[in-house]
TIZA-436490 format. One record per residue (C-alpha): residue number from 1; residue in three letters; x, y, z. Coordinates in steps of 0.05 Angstrom, whole numbers, plus 5000, padded with zeros to 4 digits. Layout:
i | aa | east | north | up
NUM | ala | X | Y | Z
...
# end
This chain:
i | aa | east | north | up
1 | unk | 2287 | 7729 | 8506
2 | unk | 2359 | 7708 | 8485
3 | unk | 2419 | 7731 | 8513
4 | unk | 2457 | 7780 | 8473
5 | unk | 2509 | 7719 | 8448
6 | unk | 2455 | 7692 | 8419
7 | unk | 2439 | 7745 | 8368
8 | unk | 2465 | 7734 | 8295
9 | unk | 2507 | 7785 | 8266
10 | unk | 2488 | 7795 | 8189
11 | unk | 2547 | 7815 | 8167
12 | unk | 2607 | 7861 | 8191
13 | unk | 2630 | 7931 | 8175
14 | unk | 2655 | 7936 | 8105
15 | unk | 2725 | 7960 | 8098
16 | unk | 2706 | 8026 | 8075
17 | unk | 2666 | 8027 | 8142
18 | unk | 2719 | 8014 | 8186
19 | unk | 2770 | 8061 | 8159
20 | unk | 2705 | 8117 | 8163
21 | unk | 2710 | 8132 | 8091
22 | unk | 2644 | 8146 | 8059
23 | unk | 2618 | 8069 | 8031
24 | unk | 2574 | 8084 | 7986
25 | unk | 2571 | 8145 | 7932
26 | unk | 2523 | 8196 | 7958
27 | unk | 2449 | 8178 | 7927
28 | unk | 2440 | 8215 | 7870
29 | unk | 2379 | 8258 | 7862
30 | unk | 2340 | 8255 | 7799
31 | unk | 2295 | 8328 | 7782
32 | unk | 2222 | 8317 | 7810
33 | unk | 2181 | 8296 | 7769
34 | unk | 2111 | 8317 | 7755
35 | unk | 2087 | 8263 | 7796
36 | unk | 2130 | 8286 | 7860
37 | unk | 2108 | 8363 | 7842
38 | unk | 2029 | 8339 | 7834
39 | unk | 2045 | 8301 | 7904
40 | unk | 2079 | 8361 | 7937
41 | unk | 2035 | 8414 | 7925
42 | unk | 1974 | 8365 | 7943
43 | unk | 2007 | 8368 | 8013
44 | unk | 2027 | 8445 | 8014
45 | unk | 1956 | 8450 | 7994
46 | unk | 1923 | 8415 | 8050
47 | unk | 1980 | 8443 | 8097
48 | unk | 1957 | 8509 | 8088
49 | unk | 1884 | 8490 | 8109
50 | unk | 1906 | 8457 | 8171
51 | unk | 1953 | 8520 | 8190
52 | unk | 1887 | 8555 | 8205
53 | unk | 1865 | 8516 | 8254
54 | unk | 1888 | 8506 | 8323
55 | unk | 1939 | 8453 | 8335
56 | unk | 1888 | 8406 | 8372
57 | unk | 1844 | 8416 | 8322
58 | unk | 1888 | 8410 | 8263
59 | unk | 1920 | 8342 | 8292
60 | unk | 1854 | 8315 | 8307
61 | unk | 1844 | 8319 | 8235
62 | unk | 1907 | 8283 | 8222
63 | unk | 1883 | 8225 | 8272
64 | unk | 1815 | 8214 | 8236
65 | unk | 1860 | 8212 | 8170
66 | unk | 1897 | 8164 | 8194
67 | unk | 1838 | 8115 | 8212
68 | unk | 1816 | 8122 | 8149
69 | unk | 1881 | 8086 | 8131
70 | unk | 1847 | 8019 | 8172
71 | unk | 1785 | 8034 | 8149
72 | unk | 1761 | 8035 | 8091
73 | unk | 1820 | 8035 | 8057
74 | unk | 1854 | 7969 | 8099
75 | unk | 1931 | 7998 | 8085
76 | unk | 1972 | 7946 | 8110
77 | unk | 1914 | 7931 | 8159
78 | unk | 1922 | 7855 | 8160
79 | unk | 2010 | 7872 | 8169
80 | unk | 1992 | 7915 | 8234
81 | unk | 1939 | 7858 | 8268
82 | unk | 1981 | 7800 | 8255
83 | unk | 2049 | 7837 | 8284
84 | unk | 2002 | 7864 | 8346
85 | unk | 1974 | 7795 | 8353
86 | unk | 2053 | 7762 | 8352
87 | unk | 2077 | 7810 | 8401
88 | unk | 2022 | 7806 | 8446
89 | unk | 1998 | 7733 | 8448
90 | unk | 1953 | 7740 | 8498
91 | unk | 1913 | 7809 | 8481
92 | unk | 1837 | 7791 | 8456
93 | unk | 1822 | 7798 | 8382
94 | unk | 1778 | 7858 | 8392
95 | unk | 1838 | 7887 | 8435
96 | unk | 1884 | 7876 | 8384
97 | unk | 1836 | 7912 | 8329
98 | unk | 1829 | 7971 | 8379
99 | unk | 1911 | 7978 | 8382
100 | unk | 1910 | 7974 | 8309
101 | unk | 1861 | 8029 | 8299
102 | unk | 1895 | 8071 | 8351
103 | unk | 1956 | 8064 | 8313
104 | unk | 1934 | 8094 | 8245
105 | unk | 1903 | 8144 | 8286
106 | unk | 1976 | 8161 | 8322
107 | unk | 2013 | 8153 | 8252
108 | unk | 1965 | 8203 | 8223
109 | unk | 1973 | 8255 | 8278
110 | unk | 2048 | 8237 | 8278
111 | unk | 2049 | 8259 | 8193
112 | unk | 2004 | 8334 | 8214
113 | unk | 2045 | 8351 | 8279
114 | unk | 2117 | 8328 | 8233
115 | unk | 2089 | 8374 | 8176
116 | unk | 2063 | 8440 | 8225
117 | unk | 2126 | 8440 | 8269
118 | unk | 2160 | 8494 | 8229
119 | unk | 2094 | 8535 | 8250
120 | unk | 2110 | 8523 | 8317
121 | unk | 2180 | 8556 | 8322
122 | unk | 2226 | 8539 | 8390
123 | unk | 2183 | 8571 | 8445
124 | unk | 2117 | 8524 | 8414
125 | unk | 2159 | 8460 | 8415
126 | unk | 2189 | 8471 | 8484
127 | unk | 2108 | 8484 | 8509
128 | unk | 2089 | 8420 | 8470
129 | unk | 2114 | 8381 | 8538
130 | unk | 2096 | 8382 | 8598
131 | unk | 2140 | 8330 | 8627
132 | unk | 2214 | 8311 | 8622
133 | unk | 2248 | 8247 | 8649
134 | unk | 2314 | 8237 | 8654
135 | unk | 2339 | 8304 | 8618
136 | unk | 2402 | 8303 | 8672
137 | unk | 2419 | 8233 | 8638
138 | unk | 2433 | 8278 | 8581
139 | unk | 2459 | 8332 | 8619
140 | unk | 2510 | 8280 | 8638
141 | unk | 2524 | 8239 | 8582
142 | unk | 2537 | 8307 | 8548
143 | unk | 2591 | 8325 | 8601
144 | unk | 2635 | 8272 | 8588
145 | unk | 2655 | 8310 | 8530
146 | unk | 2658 | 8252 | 8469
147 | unk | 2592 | 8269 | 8437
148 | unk | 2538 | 8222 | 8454
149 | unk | 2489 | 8177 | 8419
150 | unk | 2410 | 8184 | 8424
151 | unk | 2373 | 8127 | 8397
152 | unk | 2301 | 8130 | 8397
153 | unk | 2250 | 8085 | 8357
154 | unk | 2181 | 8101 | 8309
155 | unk | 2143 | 8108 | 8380
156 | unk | 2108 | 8171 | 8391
157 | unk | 2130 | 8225 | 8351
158 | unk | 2201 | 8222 | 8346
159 | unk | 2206 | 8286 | 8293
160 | unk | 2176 | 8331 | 8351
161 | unk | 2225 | 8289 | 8397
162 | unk | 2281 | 8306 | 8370
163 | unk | 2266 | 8383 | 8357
164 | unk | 2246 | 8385 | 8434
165 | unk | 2322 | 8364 | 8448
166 | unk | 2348 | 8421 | 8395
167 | unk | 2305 | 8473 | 8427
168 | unk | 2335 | 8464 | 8488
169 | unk | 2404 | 8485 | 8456
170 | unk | 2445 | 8417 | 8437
171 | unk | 2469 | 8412 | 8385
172 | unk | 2435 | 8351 | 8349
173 | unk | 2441 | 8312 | 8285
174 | unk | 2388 | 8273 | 8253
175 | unk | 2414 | 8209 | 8221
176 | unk | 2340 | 8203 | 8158
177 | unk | 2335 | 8167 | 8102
178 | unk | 2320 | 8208 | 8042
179 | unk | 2254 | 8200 | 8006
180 | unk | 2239 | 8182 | 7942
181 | unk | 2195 | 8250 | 7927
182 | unk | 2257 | 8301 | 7936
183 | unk | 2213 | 8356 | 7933
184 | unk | 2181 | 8323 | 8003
185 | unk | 2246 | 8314 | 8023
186 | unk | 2281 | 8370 | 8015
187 | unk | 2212 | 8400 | 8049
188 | unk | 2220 | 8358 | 8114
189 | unk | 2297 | 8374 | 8124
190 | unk | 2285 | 8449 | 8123
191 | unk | 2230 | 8450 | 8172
192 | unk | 2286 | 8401 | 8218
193 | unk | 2338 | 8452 | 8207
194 | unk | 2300 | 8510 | 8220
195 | unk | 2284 | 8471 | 8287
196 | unk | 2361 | 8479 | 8305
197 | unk | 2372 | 8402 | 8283
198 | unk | 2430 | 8378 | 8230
199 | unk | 2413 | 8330 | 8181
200 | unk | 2456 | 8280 | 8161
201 | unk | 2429 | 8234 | 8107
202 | unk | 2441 | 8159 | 8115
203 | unk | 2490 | 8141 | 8054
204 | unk | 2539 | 8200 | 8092
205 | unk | 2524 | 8172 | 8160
206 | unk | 2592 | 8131 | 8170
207 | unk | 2635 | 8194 | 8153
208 | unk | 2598 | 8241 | 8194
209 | unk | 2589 | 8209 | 8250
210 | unk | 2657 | 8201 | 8282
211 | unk | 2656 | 8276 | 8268
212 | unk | 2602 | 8297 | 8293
213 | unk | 2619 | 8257 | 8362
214 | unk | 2687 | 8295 | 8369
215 | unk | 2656 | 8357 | 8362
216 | unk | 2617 | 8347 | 8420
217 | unk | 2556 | 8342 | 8386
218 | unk | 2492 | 8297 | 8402
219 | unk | 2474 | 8238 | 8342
220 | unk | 2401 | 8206 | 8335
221 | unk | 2389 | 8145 | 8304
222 | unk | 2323 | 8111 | 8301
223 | unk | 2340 | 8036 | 8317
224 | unk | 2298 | 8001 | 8265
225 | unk | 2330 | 8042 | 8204
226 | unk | 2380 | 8024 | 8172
227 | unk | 2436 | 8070 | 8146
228 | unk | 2468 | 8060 | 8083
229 | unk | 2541 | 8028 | 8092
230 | unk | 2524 | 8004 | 8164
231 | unk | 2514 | 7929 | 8183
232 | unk | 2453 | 7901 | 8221
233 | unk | 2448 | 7842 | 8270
234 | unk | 2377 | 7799 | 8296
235 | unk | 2366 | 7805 | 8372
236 | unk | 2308 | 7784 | 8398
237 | unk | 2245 | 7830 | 8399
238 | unk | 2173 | 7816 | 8423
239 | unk | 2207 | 7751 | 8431
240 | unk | 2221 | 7741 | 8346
241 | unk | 2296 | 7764 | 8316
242 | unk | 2282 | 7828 | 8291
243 | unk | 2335 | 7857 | 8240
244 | unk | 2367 | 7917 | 8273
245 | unk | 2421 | 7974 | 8257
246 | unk | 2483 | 7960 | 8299
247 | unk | 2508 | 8034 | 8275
248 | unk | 2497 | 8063 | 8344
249 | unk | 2536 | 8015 | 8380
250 | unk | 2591 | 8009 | 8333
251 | unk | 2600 | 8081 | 8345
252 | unk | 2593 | 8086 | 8415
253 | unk | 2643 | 8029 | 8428
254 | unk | 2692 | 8056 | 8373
255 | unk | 2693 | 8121 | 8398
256 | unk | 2684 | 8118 | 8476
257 | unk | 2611 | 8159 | 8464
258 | unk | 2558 | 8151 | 8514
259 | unk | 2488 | 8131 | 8497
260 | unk | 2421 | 8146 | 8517
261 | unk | 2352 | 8130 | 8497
262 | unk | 2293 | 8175 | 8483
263 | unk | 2223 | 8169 | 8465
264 | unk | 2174 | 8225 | 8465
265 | unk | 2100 | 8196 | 8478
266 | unk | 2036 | 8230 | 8460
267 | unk | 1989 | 8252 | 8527
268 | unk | 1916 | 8249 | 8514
269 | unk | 1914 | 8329 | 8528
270 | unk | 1956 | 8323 | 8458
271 | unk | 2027 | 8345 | 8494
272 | unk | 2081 | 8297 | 8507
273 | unk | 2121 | 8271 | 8557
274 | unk | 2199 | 8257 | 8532
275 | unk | 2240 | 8203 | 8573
276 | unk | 2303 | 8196 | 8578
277 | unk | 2351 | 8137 | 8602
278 | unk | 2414 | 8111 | 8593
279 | unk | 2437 | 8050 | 8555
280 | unk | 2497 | 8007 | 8579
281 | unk | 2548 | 8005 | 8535
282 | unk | 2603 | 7958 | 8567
283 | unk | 2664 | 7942 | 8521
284 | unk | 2703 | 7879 | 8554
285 | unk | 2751 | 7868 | 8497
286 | unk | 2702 | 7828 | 8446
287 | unk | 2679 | 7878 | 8399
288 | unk | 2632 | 7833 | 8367
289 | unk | 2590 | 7809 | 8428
290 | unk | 2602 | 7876 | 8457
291 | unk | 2560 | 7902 | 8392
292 | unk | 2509 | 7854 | 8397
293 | unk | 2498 | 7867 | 8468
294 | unk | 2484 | 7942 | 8463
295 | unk | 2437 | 7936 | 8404
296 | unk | 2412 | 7887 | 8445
297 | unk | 2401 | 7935 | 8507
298 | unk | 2367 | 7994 | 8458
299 | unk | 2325 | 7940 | 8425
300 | unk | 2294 | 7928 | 8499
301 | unk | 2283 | 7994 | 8514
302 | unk | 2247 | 8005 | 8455
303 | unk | 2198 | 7946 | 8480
304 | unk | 2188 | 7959 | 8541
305 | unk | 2163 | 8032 | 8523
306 | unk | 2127 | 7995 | 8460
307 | unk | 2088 | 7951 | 8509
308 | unk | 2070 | 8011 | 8556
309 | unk | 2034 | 8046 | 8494
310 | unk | 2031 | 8001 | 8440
311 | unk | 1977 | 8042 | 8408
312 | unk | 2035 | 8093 | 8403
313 | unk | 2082 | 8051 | 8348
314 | unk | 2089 | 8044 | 8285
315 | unk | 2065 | 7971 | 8263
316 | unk | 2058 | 7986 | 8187
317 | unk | 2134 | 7976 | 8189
318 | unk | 2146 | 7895 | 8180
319 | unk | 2189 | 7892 | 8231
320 | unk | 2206 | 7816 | 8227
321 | unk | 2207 | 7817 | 8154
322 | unk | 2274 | 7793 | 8139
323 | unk | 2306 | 7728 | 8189
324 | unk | 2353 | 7683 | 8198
325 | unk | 2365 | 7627 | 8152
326 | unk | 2360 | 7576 | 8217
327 | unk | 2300 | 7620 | 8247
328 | unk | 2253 | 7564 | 8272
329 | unk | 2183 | 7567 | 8233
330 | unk | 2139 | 7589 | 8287
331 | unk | 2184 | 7649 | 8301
332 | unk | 2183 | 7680 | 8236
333 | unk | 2142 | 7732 | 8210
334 | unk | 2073 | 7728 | 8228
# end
């Protein structure tokens, strides 16, 4: 891997970002339309059918969905083998199609357990683990009293994640991306909110942030999403420059914040297990190679955890998509 000089930095902060005035207009919402209402009630529909069977049973059902997703219907099945294949050079072709299929199968339990949390309520969350790692690396980045940034990844199920950390009392916001269907949307806030989580929606993301941190309060991004307003640099992942959010880091150096990362990963019983650890964040005077550095550091947590249960991420996303104008051939997306 390179060393965190070597990563590219796409473009700074704009001016509006550095003074923390909002940089964009917030996204205006357009009434739903009968496609998003045919689309939303289609889900509320099915919900309701799954909310009468167990939770085991009702996720299983979301992890045969989701194979259906590789098979028949091939959804971006060619995108997930060729980025399994790149990352892990020396897996067999038959292991790399069972990673693929376990994938669609974790996405699609991922999309049931997201939509049933709010039937859950905090006592069913907290009982949805039975292990916790690192929980006093919170406990302690929380102490120092400057807020603290959580960065997690799409590994595992980062909704229940997140409401895990919000049941246990902090206070939490959720940096999302809105959807397109805001019926959907506006659906998958409520059921964070009534989880005890805050929602903060990317294009408000660089004015709420600094707030949130001075109140004391906890701020999760997921590193491969971008927020609206916030600049991105490449650092090496799986070996390839991977386009990532330096958000996090601008924040934590800015504003003296702490920063952990979290991943909750699924256990074949169907609980989890959410760990906890602490990323460096070392400020030395160079607040451009100090950037590129922590992304850097949150970028390799994410893959070492990634290449513990690769069957656990979420290869639809084409994470090398965009590179580098000087990105050598063989490096760019496979």
């Amino acid at each position: 891997m390179a060393s965190p000089s070597a990563a590219r930095t796409e473009q700074p902060l704009s001016a509006s970002a550095r003074s923390g005035a909002p940089p964009v207009a917030p996204r205006r919402r357009e009434p739903p339309s009968l496609a998003h209402r045919a689309e939303y009630y289609a889900l509320r529909t099915a919900l309701a059918g799954l909310e009468r069977l167990s939770w085991r049973r009702a996720t299983a059902v979301g992890g045969r969905l989701g194979r259906l997703g590789y098979a028949p219907l091939g959804i971006r099945r060619d995108v997930v083998e060729r980025q399994i294949a790149a990352a892990f050079p020396e897996r067999s072709i038959e292991c790399v199609r069972e990673i693929a299929v376990a994938s669609f199968e974790s996405l699609g339990r991922t999309v049931v357990e997201a939509a049933l949390l709010p039937t859950l309520g905090r006592r069913g969350v907290l009982d949805l683990f039975e292990r916790v790692d690192g929980w006093d690396v919170l406990e302690e980045a929380r102490s120092q009293r400057r807020g603290v940034i959580l960065v997690t990844g799409h590994l595992g199920n980062w909704e229940i994640g997140g409401s895990y950390v919000a049941a246990r009392g902090v206070a939490i916001d959720g940096i999302a991306r809105g959807m397109a269907n805001p019926l959907f949307d506006r659906y998958l806030t409520e059921t964070r909110e009534r989880l005890g989580m805050r929602i903060v929606h990317d294009a408000d993301a660089v004015r709420r942030t600094p707030r949130a941190l001075r109140e004391g309060r906890t701020v999760a991004f997921l590193s491969e999403q971008g927020a609206l307003g916030l600049a991105s640099t490449y650092v090496p992942f799986f070996g390839r420059p991977a386009k990532t959010p330096r958000g996090p880091a601008v924040f934590a150096l800015r504003l003296g914040a702490p920063m952990v990362f979290a991943v909750a990963l699924r256990q074949p019983n169907g609980r989890f297990v959410l760990e906890i650890e602490r990323v460096d964040v070392v400020d030395t005077g160079d607040r451009e190679h100090d950037v590129d550095a922590t992304v850097t550091r949150y970028t390799q947590a994410l893959e070492a955890w990634v290449r513990r249960v690769p069957e656990q991420y979420f290869w639809q996303h084409r994470r090398w998509r965009h590179q580098p104008p000087d990105t050598p051939a063989h490096l760019r997306e496979p």
